[in-house]
N, C-alpha and C positions, 0 to 999 in steps of 0.2 A: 359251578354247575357243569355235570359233563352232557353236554349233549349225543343224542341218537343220532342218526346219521343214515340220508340215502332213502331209498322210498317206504323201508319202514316206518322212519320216523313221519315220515309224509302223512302215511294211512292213521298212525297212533292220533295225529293231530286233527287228522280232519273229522275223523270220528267222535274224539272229542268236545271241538267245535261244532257238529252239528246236534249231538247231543246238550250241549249248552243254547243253539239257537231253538231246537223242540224245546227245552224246558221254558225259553222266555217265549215260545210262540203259546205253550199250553197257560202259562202266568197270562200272558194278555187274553186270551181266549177265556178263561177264570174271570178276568176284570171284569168282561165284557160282559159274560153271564151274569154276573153278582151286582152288575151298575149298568142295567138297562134302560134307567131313567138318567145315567149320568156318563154321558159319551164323555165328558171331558177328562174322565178317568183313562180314556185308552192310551194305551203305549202309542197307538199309528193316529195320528190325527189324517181328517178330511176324508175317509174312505166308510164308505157305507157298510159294506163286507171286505169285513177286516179278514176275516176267515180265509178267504178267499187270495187277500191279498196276501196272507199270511204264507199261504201255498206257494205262490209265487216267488215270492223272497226267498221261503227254504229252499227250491229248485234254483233260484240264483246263488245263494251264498254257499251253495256245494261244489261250483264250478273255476271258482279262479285258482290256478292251480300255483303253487312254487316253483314247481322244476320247469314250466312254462315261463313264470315271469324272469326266471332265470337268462332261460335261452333268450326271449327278448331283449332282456338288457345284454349277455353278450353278444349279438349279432348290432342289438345296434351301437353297441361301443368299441367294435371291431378295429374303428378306425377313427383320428380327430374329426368331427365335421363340423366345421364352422359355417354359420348363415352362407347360403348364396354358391358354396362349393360343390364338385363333383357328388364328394362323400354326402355331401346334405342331401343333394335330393337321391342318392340311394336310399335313405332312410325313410324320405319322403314314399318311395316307391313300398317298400318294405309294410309303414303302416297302410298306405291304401290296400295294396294285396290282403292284410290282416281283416280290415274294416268288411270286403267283399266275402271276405271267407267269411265271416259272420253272417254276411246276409245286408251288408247295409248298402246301400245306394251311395255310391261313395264318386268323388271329383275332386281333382287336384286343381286348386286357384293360381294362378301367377299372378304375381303382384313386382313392379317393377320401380326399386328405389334406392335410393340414395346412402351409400355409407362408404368406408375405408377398408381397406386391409393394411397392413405396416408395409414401407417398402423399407426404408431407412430407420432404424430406431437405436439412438444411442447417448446414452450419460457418461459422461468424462470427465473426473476429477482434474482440474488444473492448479489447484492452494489447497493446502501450503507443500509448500514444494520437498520433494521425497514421499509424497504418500499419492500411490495409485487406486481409481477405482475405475476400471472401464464395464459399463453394464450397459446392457441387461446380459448377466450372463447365462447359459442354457439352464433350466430346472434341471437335476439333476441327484440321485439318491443311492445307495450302495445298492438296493435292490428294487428294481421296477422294471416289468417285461415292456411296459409300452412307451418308456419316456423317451426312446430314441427314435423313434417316428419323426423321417424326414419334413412330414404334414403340421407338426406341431407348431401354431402359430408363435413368431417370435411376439412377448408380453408387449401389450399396450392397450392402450384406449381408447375404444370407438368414440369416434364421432369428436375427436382433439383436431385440431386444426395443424396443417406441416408448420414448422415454424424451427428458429435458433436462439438461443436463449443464453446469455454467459455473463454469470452475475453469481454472487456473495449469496449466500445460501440462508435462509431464519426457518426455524424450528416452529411450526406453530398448530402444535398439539394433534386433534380431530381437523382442526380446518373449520369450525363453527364458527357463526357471528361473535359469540364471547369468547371464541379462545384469541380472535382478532382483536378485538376490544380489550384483551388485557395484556396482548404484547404492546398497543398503542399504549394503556398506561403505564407500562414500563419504558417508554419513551423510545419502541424499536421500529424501525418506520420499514414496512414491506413492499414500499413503490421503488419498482425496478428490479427488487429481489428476486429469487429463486425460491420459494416456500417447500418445505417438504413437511408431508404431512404423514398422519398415521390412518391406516384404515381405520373403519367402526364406527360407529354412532350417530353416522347419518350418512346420505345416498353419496358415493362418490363425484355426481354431479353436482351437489352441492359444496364441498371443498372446491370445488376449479369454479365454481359461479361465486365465494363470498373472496376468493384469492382474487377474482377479476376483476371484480367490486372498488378491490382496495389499491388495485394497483401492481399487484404484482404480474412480474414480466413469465413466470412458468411457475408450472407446479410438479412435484415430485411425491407420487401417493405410494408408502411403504406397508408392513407388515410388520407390526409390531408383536414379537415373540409372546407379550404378554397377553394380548390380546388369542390369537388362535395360535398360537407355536410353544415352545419348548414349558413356558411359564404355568401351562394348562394340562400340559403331562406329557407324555412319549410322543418325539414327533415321527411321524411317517418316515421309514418304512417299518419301526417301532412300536409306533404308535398310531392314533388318528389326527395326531397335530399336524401343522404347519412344517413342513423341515424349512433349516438355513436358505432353501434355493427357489423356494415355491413362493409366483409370484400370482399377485391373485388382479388375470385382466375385469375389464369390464367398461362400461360406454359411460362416457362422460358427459353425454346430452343433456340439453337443460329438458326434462320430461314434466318436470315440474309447470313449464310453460302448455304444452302438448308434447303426448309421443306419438309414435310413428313415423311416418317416413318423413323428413323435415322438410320438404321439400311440398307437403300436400295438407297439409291440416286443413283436417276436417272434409279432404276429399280421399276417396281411394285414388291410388296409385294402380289403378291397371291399366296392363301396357300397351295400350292404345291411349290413353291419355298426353292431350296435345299440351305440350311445350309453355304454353300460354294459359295453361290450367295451373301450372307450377310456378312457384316462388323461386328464386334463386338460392340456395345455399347460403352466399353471403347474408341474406338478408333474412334467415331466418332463426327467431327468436330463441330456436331450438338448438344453434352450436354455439361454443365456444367459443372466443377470441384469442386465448393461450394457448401454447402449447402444455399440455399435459400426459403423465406416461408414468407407467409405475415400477415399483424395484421389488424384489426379496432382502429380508433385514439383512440375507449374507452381503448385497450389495449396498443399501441402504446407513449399514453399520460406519462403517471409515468415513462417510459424510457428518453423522451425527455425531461422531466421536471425534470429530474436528472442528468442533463448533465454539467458539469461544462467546464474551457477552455474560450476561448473567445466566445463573443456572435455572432452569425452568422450573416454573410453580411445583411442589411437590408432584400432586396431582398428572402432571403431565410425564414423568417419570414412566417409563418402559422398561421392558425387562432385560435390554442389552445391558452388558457389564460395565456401564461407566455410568458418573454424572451425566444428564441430557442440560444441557447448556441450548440457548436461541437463538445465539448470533445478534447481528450476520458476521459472517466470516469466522475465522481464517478459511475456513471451509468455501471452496468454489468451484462451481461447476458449471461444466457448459452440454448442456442439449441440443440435439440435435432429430428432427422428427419429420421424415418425411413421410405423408400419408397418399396411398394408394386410393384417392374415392372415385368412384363410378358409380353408376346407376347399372344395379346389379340386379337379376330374377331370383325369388324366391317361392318357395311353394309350400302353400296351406293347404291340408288333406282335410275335406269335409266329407262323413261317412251323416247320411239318416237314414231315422226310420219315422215312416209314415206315421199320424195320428190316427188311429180310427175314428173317432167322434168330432174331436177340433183341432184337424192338422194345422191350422194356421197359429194356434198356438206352439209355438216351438218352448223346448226346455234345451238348453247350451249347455255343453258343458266341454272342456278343451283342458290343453297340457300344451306346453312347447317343445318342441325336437330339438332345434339347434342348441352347440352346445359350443363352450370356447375353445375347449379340445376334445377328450370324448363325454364328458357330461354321464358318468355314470349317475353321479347323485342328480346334478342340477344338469338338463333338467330328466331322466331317462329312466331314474326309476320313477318317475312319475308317469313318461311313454310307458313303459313296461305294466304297472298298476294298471291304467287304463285300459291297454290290450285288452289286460287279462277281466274288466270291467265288460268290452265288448264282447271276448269269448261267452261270458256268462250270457247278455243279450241275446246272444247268437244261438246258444240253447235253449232259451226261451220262445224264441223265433219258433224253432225246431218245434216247438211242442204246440203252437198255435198262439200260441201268446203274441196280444196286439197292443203296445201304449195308447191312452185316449188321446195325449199329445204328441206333437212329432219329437222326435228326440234326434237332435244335429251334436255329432261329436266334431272337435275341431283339435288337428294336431297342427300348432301353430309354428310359422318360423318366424327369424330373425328375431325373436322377444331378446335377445341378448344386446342386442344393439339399439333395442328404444321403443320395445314392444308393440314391433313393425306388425309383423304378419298378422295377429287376431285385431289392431289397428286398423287394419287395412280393408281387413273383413269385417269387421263391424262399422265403419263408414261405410261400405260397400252394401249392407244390408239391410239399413238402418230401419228402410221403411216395411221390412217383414220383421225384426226384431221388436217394433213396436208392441207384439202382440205376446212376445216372452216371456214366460213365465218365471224363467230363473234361468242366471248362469252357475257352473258350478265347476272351481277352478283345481285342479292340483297342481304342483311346478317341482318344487324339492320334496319328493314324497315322503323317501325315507333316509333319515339320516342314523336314526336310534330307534329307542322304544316308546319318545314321550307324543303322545298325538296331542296335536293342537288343531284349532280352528277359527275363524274368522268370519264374519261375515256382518248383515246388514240387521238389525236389532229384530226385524220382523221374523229372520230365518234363527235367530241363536236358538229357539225352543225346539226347531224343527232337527237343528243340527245335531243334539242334542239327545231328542228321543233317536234320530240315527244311530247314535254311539249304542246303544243300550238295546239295539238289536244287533250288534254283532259281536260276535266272541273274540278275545283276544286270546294274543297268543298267552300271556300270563296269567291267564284262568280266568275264567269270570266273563266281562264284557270290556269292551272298551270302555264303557263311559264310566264303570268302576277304578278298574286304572288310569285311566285320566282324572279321575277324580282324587286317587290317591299322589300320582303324579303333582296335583295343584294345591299340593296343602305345601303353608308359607313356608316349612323347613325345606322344600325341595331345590338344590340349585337348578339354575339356569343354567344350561348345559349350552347352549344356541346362543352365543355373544354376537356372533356375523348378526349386520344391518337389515341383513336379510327378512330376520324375524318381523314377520309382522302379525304375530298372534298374541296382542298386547290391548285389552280394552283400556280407553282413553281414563283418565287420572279421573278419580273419584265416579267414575260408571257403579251403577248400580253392579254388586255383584251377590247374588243370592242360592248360585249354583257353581258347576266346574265354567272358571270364567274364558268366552269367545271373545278373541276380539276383533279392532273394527279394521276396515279396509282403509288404505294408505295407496300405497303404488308399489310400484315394481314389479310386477307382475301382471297376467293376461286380462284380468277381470278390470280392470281400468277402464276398458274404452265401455266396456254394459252396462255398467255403472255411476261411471261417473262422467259420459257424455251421453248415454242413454238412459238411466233411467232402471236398467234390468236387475233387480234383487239378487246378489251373489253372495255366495260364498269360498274361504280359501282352506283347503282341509292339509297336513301335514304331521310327523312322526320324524322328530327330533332328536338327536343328541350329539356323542362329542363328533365334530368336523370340522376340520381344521385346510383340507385343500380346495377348499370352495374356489372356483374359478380359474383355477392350475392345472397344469400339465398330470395331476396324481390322481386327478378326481379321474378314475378309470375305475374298470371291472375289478382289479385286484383290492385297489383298496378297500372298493362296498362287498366284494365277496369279505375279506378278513375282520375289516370294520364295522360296515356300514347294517347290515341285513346279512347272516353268514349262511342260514338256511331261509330265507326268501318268507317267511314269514310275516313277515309285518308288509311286505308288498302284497302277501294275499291280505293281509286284513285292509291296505288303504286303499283295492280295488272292488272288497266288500263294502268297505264305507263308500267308496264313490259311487260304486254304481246304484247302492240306495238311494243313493240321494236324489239318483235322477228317475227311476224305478219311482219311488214315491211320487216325486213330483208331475212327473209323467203321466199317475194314475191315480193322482187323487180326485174324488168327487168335487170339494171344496177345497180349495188349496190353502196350507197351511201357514199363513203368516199371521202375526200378533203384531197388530198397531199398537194395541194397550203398551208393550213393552218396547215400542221404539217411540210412542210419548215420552213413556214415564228418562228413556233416555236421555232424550233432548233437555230435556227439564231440568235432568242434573248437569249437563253439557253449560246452558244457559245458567245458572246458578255459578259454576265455577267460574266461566267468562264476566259475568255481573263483579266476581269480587276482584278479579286480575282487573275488569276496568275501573275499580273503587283505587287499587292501587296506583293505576297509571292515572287516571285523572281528580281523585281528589273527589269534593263535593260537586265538584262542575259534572260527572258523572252521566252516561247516557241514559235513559230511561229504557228500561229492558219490558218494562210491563207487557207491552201487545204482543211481541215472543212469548214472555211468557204464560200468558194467557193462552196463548194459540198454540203453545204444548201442552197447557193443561185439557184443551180440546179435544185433541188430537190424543191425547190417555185416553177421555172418555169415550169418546166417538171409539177409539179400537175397542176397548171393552166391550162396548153395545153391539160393534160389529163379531168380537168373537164368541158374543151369544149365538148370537144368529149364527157365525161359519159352525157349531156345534151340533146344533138344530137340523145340520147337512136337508137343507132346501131339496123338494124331487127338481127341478129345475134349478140348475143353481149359476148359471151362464152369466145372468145379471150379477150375481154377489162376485164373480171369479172375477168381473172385468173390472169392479170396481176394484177388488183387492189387486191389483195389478196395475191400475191408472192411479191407485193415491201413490205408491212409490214414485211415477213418472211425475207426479204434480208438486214432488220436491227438488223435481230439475228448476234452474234459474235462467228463463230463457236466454239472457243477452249473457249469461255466465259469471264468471268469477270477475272481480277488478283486477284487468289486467294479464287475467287468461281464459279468454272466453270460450276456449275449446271446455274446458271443466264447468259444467253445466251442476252438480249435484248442490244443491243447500247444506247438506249432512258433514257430507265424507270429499276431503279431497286429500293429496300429497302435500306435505308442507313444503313453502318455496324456499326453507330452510333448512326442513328433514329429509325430505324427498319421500321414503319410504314408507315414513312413521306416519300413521295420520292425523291430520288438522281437523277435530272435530268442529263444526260450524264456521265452517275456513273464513268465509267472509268478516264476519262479527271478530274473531278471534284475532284476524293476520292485521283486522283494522285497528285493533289494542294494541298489538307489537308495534305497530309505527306511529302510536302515538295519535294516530289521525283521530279525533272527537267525531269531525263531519261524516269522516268515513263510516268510521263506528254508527252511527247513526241512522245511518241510511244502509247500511248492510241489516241493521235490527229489523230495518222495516221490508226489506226483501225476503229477510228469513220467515219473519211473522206471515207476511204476506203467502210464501212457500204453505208454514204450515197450514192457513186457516186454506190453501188451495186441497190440501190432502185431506184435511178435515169435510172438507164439501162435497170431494168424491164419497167417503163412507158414510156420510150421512145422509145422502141424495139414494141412498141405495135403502129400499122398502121391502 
């Protein structure tokens, strides 16, 4: 296709688009006439006058511009800024000026906490003798204007402990519990060893938590060609692959346990906070005990290609040019990692806008700024969507326009290193977030053209009818193209762990499918130690420098978004989303459809524990009765939200306390920071999410008793959510 070009092609498109959002504004406006008696029909749920609301919207979705969100991302990827640096808080300063210039009430947080920079970082081949490897060596590509920035941190791993390691080197695969489990039954014993593993398929923290499990003395986390480099197409600066030098950092914290500052769970970290309010580092649950640090396959390659031992299961085969053999040995290496930690200041930028009618209900919604070097994709064109989310706000301001809720935007830092900064600030405001309506997250905006989305079963309809008001760039709407996007022939273009827009195995799916929250990202601490309904919105494809020195301006200008297109559209979807929620009468969630989930959730868990336990089997009955509940009770409750009450204050508080009444006060066994029944990070996946973590992590270990008593906390959870909706007259 040849593209236009420059601000013609700007005006062809925006005219088009708003031409596509009049015809779906006049189509719902048509519904609305033609199904007087049947509000359930509307495109916009919870709003009395939709008309009205309708007006709104189209004054917002003509505002976010391209060659704005443009400049945004290059000024803010000018330069590497990693958490806690010079560069950071110029960025810092950059989105508050933006926020003010819209009109919002806007304040810079300091939060004051715990992490590393590299002072010392290095891997040295010492066997077999004649073959050199000394890395990490610099990223490096025949053509890239920003890779030789003196600022460019050298590659590693937040939150690895300094440490020396010189030992026989084993191959073992992703780093999962089973890929462990089947070098044991190949009789290769990893105590003491050196492990090197391959990125992908689950959180990096979990490789260096089941390495340290087992015994091993360090770990070694590569990039495997096959995975995001050569084996997937052209690599950068050719492509949008991985090249040979590109090493992909990232924190190695157990977050799984808690994130944020390690040093504070479950407290903020502001900087007056005495000495005696914090944990030691050593002792907390949240670091490492190995050291750990990662390579590019250019470096990574002469280790595994000196690996003798049997040749590795098919399956674990990579796409470097040799047999992958597991060792240990002849291959040996000795590390070396000395880390730079202090208790270092970071800055969270909070812009609102006032409620008119119930400020103290707040609507969140946030993005992270820091970034490992410049964060074009992760996280910046998410900053940059956003912006151009507030510019729209900003216009609307302009014109008299008031949200009924307050609407708090949150540009977070440190999320790189253990999803510090929106951590920090949601401890920090726990007791006004109580009253939240929704947070609403983006991080990796855009990588391609495939939008996805995630979120909490109650939001999936909501997120949903969002798509299907706004136009996309390939005709139509979004939720058309995502729709055609999710038919089963389409590859998965987004292999990074990243992904987490993946509804859980056997979820109902009767539409384009959302899926559920996991971790790695900012919505964590709303959700799943508070309680606050989110969602994760993103626009996906090929990307291959995730967390590298490449992920810059050049590569998303030629790859990633070339005319800025799909960053207007993820700042039209964002800002609806909070735009709706902000302003609806009755606010739009479906219990009916986060029963009818759990049911399937508990159904799949019932037979995984028919396999692990046999006839001795736990009794799943009172879960699931108390999900069939919790169906009916929503549906009776989404008569009534339809009905939109003149007074609806009561129905909103309840639709908002049953999500909180599936918190678990004393929390998870064994991480009581993660309070949610539903959704948490597996202490195996990290990323991926453990649907009914309790019930489910107690089948992985076999535990009967646990099992057991996790049924009766969850059961317990849902008949709690069941009593809010049904106490509501």
């Amino acid at each position: 296709m040849k593209f236009l070009s420059g601000a013609f092609l700007f005006f062809v498109l925006l005219a088009s688009n708003l031409q596509a959002f009049d015809a779906a504004a006049k189509d719902n406006k048509k519904d609305k006439d033609n199904n007087k008696d049947q509000p359930e029909s509307w495109v916009i749920s919870g709003f009395r006058d939709v008309a009205a609301e309708l007006d709104v919207e189209k004054k917002f979705i003509a505002v976010p511009d391209p060659k704005l969100s443009e400049e945004h991302l290059r000024i803010l990827t000018q330069a590497p800024h990693i958490a806690g640096s010079p560069e950071d808080k110029a960025t810092a300063e950059y989105v508050a000026k933006k926020f003010r210039d819209a009109g919002l009430d806007t304040e810079i947080f300091e939060y004051k906490v715990w992490f590393n920079y590299p002072a010392e970082i290095s891997v040295d081949m010492i066997a077999p003798a004649g073959v050199e490897m000394h890395g990490p060596r610099r990223e490096h590509v025949s053509d890239d204007p920003f890779q030789d920035d003196p600022r460019v941190v050298t590659p590693y791993n937040a939150m690895s402990p300094s440490g020396d390691a010189e030992a026989d080197v084993v191959y073992a695969n992703y780093g999962s519990p089973a890929d462990f489990d089947k070098l044991k039954q190949m009789n290769i014993d990893v105590r003491g060893k050196i492990v090197i593993v391959r990125y992908g398929e689950n959180f990096r923290g979990v490789k260096a938590f089941v390495a340290q499990e087992r015994g091993a003395a360090g770990v070694i986390i590569y990039s495997d060609p096959k995975d995001d480099g050569y084996y997937r197409g052209d690599a950068y600066p050719k492509g949008p692959w991985r090249p040979a030098s590109g090493v992909q950092r990232g924190s190695i914290g157990f977050m799984f346990q808690f994130p944020g500052d390690p040093t504070t769970p479950g407290i903020a970290s502001v900087p007056n906070l005495p000495d005696s309010k914090r944990i030691s580092a050593s002792e907390s649950e949240q670091m490492p005990k190995i050291p750990v640090t990662p390579l590019s396959y250019a470096d990574a390659s002469p280790i595994l290609e000196h690996l003798g031992g049997p040749p590795s299961p098919r399956e674990w085969q990579g796409a470097l040019p040799f047999t992958y053999h597991v060792g240990p040995g002849p291959a040996k290496v000795k590390m070396h990692l000395k880390q730079d930690y202090q208790f270092r200041t970071i800055w969270d930028v909070i812009g609102k806008i006032p409620g008119s009618t119930s400020p103290n209900e707040w609507v969140v919604a946030g993005n992270h700024r820091d970034a490992w070097v410049y964060g074009a994709v992760d996280p910046n064109s998410g900053t940059a969507a956003m912006l151009e989310s507030v510019h729209g706000f900003g216009e609307l301001l302009k014109s008299g326009w008031k949200p009924k809720r307050t609407i708090v935007i949150g540009s977070w830092d440190a999320e790189e290193e253990g999803l510090i900064g929106s951590t920090e600030w949601g401890e920090n405001h726990a007791s006004e977030l109580a009253n939240a309506a929704a947070y609403f997250n983006m991080d990796v905006a855009v990588t391609g053209k495939k939008f996805g989305a995630s979120g909490v079963p109650s939001l999936k309809e909501f997120i949903r009818e969002i798509s299907k008001a706004v136009p996309s760039p390939q005709g139509g709407t979004v939720y058309e193209a995502w729709k055609t996007a999710s038919q089963p022939n389409q590859e998965n273009n987004h292999p990074q762990e990243t992904s987490t827009h993946r509804p859980a195995p056997n979820a109902p799916q009767s539409d384009v499918p959302v899926g559920d929250l996991g971790s790695g990202s900012d919505y964590t601490v709303f959700l799943q130690h508070l309680g606050v309904p989110s969602t994760d919105i993103s626009s996906s494809g090929d990307y291959g420098v995730y967390h590298s020195a490449f992920d810059d301006f050049t590569w998303f200008k030629k790859f990633g978004d070339p005319d800025f297109l799909y960053e207007q559209e993820m700042a039209r979807v964002y800002g609806l989303e909070i735009l709706r929620m902000s302003g609806a009468d009755v606010l739009p969630y479906d219990y009916e459809s986060y029963g009818k989930e759990i049911f399937v959730y508990l159904d799949a868990a019932r037979n995984k524990s028919k396999d692990r336990f046999g006839d001795k089997g736990p009794d799943f009955s009172a879960a699931i009765e108390a999900a069939r509940r919790l169906q009916e009770a929503g549906a009776s409750m989404l008569k009534k939200q339809r009905k939109l009450p003149a007074t609806p204050e009561h129905m909103n508080a309840a639709l908002r306390e049953a999500e909180r009444a599936l918190l678990i006060p004393e929390g998870l066994p064994n991480r009581p920071w993660f309070h949610h029944a539903i959704y948490a990070p597996g202490q195996y996946t990290g990323y991926a999410a453990v649907v009914i973590p309790g019930v489910n992590e107690a089948i992985d270990r076999a535990d009967l008793h646990r099992t057991e008593q996790q049924i009766a906390v969850l059961a317990a959870a849902l008949n709690r959510a069941v009593q809010v909706l049904e106490q509501y007259r």
